[in-house]
N, C-alpha and C positions, 0 to 999 in steps of 0.2 A: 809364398811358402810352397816348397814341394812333396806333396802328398804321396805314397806309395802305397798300394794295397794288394795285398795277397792271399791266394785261395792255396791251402796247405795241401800237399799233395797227399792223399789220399783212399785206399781201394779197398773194396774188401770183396767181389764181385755178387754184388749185391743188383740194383737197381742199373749203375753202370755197366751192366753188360749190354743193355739195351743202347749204348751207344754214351755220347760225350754229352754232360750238360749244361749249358750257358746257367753260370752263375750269378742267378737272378740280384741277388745281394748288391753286387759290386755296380749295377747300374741303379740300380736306387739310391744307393747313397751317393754318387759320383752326379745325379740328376741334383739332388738337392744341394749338393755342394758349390759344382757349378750357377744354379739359381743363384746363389751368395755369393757368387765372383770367382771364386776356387777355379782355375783354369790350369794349372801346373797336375794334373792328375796321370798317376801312371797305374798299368796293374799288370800283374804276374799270375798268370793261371798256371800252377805247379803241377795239378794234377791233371789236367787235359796233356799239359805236354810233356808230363810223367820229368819233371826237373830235379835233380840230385842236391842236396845241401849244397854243394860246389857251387853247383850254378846258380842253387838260391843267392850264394856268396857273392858272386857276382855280379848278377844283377840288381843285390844293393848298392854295390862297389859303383859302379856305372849312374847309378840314378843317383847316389847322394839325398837321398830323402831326408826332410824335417818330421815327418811323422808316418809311419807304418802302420798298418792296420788289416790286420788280420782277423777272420771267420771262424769260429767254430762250433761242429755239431759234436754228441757225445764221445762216436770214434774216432773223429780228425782232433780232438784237443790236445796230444801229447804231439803233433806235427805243427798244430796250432802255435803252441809253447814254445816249439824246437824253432821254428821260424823268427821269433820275438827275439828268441835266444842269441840268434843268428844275427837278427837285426843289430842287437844292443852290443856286439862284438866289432859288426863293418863299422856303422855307425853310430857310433855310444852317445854321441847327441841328439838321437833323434826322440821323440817320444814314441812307444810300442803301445797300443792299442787293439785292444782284443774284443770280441762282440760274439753273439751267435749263442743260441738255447742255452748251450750245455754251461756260455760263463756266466748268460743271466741268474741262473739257479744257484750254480756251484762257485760262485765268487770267493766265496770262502777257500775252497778246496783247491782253486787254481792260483790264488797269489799267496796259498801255502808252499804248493811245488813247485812252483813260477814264479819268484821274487822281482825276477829282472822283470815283468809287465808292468809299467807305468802307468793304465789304467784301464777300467773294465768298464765298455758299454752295457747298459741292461736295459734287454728290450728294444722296440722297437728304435732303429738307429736313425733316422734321418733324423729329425729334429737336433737330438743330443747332439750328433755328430757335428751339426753345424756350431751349437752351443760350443762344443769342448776345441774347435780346431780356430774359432774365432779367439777364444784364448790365449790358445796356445801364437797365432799371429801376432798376435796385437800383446804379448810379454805379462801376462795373467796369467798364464800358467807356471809352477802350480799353485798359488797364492790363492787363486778363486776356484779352485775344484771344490768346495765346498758348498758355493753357489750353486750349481749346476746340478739338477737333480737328472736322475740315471746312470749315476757312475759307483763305479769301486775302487776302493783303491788299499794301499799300505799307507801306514802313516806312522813312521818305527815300528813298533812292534804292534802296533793296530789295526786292525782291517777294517774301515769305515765303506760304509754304504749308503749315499746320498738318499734320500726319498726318491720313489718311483718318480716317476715323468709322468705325463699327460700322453695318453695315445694318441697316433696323428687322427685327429679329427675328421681334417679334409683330404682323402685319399684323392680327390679328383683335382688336387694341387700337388699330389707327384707327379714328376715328369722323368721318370727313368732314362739316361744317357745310353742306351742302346749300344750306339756307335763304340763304347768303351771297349766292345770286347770281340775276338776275333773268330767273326762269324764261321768262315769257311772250317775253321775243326770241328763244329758244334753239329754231328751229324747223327738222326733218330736213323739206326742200323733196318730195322723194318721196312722202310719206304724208303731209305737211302736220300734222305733228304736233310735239309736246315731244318731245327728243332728248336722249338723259344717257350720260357715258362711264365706267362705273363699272369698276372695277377688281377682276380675282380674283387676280392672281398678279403676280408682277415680277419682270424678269430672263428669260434665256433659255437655257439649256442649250447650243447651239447658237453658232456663229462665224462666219458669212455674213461674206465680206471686205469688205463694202462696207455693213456694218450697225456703229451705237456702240449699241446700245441692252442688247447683254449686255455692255459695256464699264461703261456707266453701271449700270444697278442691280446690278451684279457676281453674288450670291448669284439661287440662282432658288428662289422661295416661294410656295407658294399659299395661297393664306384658306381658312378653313371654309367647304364651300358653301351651306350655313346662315347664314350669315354674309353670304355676297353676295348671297343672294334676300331675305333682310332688311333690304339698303338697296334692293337693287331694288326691293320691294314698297314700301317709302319715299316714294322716287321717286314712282312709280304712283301713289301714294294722297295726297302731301301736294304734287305738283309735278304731278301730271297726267301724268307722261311718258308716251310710247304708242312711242317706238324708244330702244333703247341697242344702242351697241358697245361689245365688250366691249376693253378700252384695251390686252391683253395682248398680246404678239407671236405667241405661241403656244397660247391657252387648251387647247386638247387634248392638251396635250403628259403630261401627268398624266390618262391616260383615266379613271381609277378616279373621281376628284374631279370631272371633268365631267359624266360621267353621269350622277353625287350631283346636282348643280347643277342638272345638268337635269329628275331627278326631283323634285325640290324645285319646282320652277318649275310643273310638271303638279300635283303635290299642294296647291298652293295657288292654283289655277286659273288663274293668269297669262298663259297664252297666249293666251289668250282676251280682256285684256288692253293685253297690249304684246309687241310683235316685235323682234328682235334680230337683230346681224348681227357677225361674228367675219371677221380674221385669220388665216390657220392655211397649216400644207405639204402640199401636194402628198400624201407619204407617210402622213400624219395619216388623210385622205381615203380611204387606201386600203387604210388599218390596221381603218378604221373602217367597212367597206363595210356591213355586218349593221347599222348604229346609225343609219345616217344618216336612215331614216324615225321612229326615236325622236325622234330633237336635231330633226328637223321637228315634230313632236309638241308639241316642247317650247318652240317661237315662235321658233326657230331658221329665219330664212327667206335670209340674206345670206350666202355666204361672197366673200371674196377670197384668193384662192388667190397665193401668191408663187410664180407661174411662171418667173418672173423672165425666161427668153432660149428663143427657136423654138430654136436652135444650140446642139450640147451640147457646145461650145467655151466659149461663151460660162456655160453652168451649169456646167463645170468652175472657173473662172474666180473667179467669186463661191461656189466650196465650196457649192454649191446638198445635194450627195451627192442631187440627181433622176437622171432622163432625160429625156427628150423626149416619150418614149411614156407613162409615168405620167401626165403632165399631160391627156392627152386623156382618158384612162379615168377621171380625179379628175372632171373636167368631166362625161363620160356618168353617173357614179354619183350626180351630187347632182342632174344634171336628173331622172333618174328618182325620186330622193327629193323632188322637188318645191322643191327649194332651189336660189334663184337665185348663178347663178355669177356672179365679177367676174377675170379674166386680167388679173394685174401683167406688164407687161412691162420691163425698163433695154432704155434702147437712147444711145446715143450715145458707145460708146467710141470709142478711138484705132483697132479694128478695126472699125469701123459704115462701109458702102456703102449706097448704093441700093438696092444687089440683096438684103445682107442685112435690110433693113428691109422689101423686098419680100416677103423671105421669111416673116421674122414674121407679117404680112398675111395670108398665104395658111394658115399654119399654125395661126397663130389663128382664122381664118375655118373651119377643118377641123373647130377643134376644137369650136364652136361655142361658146364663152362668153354669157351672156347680158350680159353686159358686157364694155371689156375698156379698160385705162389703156395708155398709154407713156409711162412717166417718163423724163425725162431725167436720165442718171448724174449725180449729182451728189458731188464728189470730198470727203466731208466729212473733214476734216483730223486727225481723228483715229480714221481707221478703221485697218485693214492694209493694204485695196487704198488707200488715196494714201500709203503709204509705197512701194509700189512702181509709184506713176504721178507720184508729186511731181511731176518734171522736168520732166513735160509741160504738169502745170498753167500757165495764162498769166493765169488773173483770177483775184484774191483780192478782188473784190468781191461780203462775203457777205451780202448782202441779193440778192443775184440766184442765190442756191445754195439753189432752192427746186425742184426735179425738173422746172421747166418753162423755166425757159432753158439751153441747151445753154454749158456752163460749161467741158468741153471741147471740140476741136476735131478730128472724126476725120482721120488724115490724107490719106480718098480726098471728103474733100467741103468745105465752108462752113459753119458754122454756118447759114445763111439756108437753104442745101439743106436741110441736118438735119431744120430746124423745119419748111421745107415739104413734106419728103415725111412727116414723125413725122403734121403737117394731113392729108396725103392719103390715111392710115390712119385716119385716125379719120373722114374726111367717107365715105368709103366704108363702114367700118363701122356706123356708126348711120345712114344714111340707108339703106342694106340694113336693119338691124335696123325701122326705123319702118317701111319701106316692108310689108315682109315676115313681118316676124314679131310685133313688140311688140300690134297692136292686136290676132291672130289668133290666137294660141297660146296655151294655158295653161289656168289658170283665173281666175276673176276676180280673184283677188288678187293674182297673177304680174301680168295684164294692169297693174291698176293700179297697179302700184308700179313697172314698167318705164316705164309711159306717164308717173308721176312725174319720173321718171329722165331722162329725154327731156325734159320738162320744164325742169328745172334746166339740162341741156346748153343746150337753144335761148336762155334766159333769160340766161347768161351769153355768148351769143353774140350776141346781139341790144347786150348791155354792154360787149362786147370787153375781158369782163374774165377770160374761158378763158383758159388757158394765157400769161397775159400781151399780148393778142398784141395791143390797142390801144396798150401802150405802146412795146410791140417795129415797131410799124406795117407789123404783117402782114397784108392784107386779101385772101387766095388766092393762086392762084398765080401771076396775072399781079403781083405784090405783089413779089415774090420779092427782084426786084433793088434794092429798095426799101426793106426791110428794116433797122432800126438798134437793138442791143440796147443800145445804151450803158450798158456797162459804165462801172465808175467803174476808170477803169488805175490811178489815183492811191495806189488801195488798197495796202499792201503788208506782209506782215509783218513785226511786230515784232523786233527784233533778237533778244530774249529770246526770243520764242517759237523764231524760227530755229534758234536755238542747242537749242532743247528737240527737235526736228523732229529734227535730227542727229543728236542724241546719239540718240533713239531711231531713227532707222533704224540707224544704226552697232550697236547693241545687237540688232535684228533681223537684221543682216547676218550679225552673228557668231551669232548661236544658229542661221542657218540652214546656214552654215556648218560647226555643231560635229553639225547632224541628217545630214547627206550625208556627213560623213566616217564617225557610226555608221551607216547605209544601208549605206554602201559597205563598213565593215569585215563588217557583215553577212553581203550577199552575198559575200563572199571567204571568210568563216568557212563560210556552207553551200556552196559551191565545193569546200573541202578537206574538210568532212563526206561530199557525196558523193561526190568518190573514194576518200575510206578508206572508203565503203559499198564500193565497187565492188572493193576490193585485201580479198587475206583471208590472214592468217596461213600458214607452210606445214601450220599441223596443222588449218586449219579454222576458228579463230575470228576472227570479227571486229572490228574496233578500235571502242573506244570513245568518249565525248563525254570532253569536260573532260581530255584527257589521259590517261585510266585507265579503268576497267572503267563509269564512269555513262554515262548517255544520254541526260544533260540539256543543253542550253546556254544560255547568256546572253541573256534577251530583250532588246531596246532601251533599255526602259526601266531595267535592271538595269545597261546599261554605263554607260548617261548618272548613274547614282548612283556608280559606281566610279573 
């Protein structure tokens, strides 16, 4: 059977501007395929090498595939689609196959607009994948899709959705097909080198309201860290790589096994090398304050720090569990370990002014970041925070729900303000940083890999392909009034999905509901606790808990079971 898999081309100059990235995806599942004998595997990276519907046309035409299998995140799904599309026109025999975040959630909403998709992976895909294309080999398909749990499908006018899957268990029995993909385009612009995103853990421990990503791989697992310097050394030695991030939300979140990783990395002289750059919180940083010139030690040279908001409103908000003040002392601890910093900021809610965006400005400048982003909130539809901002949402056009167009609309401003004061933070911060610090501070290495940095920024601004903003027709701030993001309004969800949207906030309503009324019975239970502290028998003794002589009572979670 001949396999075809493709990565939908798509930009938004977002994260891409920092250079091309090896689509992690398509070697993990192409690792466990082959495990299973799968040896016919082909793939098409559309968007490293920027390929035309045309030439998608073609290169179906040419390969002749029995099953196509396509990626998507929330802004590549209508390229997603369009590829399937494509597929089911060269090869109408073939089975189309779709996977990735945006169709585990939205299932509904995508074999509403996407009929021609033959079926939706949910969730993690290796396992399933093998499950559904053994089928499909072996002439069970589609007679046993129902067997198979992790899929979606149409079924006439029905959308069925198999029961979840079992997450993979054993991470340290993947074996990712590296070789799958062509190395030499995959370059981090920075250090002008091979760039790999290899993976130690999955899943998050952790509920950031405006995060899916502990949603999506549900369980949180980490690998052997023997195990992941032994693809990294891989890497290095059969790919050339010389930078990897590491893909994980939070690799430090398990200090004991990072350590390990990182001692392993030193033991096998690595650093020396290739360099890496990590994800991680605020608290992580300041858990970690004694370690932080080890994990230097250890080619540990990039963090980004999820500071997420200057305003500790705004970090209530998104369940950050920071402060304000932590973020600055994260920032001092890794300059002094000689680790470059990167400040995530969200900025554009339905509470975003001027002045709070000014503020950010000034607080991030305080804190001195050696980098520092402003992403725009983007309300992805199956988090918790747009269960409680739905209403306000006004574009469900998701190929523009990529963090750099402002998707909502605060209500002390314009979207076109938004975008041009989010501009007027960032021309002040890096032309400060170039002017002042990147080519004068540091050591040589800092120098060059900031002046990289810089680099990539001007490159994508010289292409007006930063933050969108040649198609937004942003060009400063005499631009302003000028301004046109063209949304597509036309977009709108699916009735089915709608109806899924309700039903789960309705089901969020009520459990939040049934938490405030235990709160509340709470506080009234230690209300009457301590005035029977305060009231005492006529001979001296005191009343006790539970009605009788104990002095125990009901935790929260012990009433919500009763």
């Amino acid at each position: 059977m001949r396999i075809m898999f493709i990565h939908p081309n798509y930009r938004s100059g977002g994260a891409e501007i920092a250079g091309n990235w090896p689509p992690a995806w398509v070697a993990y599942l192409t690792g466990a395929l082959r495990k299973a004998g799968y040896d016919d595997i082909h793939f098409v990276d559309a968007m490293t090498n920027n390929l035309t519907e045309g030439e998608i046309r073609v290169k179906l035409a040419e390969i002749q595939p029995d099953v196509v299998g396509v990626t998507s995140i929330t802004p590549s799904i209508y390229a997603a689609e369009r590829c399937l599309q494509i597929a089911k026109e060269v090869v109408p025999n073939a089975v189309g196959v779709l996977g990735g975040v945006h169709a585990t959630f939205m299932f509904k909403q995508v074999l509403s607009e996407a009929p021609w998709i033959d079926v939706i992976v949910r969730g993690e895909g290796e396992e399933v994948v093998v499950q559904l294309f053994d089928a499909i080999a072996e002439g069970r398909w589609p007679a046993d899709r129902k067997k198979i749990n992790g899929l979606a499908y149409t079924d006439g006018d029905e959308i069925v959705a198999t029961p979840a899957a079992a997450t993979v268990k054993d991470l340290d029995g993947l074996d990712p097909d590296w070789s799958i993909l062509e190395w030499e385009k995959y370059t981090y612009i920075p250090l002008n080198t091979r760039v790999a995103i290899p993976n130690m853990a999955r899943g998050c421990p952790f509920t950031c309201s405006f995060c899916s990503q502990w949603k999506f791989w549900r369980d949180y697992r980490v690998r052997d860290p023997k195990a992941v310097v032994d693809e990294i050394e891989k890497l290095v030695n059969e790919h050339d790589v010389g930078f990897f991030i590491l893909a994980d939300e939070e690799p430090t979140i398990n200090r004991k096994k990072f350590v390990q990783f990182c001692q392993e990395l030193i033991d096998r002289g690595l650093p020396d090398r290739v360099k890496w750059g990590i994800n991680t919180r605020v608290t992580d940083i300041l858990r970690d304050e004694e370690l932080l010139p080890f994990y230097r030690k250890a080619g540990l040279v990039h963090i980004s720090l999820g500071t997420e908001a200057a305003a500790q409103m705004k970090l209530d908000q998104f369940n950050k569990e920071t402060k304000v003040e932590d973020n600055k002392r994260a920032i001092e601890l890794c300059r002094k370990a000689d680790i470059l910093t990167e400040a995530q900021f969200i900025v554009g809610l339905d509470n975003e002014t001027p002045e709070t965006l000014e503020e950010t400005f000034q607080m991030c400048w305080d804190w001195q970041p050696d980098l520092a982003n402003w992403a725009m909130y983007t309300p992805w539809p199956f988090t918790p925070l747009f269960q409680e901002m739905k209403d306000q949402v006004e574009v469900f056009d998701f190929s523009r729900y990529n963090f750099v167009n402002p998707i909502m609309k605060p209500a002390a401003m314009d979207r076109a303000t938004l975008l041009d004061r989010v501009m007027h933070n960032y021309r002040r911060f890096y032309s400060r940083k170039a002017l002042f610090h990147y080519p004068w501070r540091g050591t040589g290495f800092r120098r060059r890999y900031l002046l990289g940095c810089l680099k990539a920024f001007m490159k994508a601004g010289v292409q007006r392909s930063f933050y969108d903003l040649g198609k937004n027709n942003y060009w400063g701030p005499q631009s302003k009034d000028k301004v046109h993001f063209d949304f597509d309004m036309s977009k709108q969800l699916a009735e089915a999905q709608l109806e899924d949207w309700e039903a789960a906030a309705d089901r969020a309503a009520r459990a939040a509901e049934r938490r405030e009324a235990i709160r509340q019975q709470g506080k009234e239970r230690a209300q009457e606790r301590n005035a029977a502290k305060a009231f005492k028998m006529p001979n001296g003794a005191e009343i006790g808990g539970c009605g009788g002589g104990g002095s125990q009572q009901m935790t929260e979670d012990e009433m919500e079971r009763t």
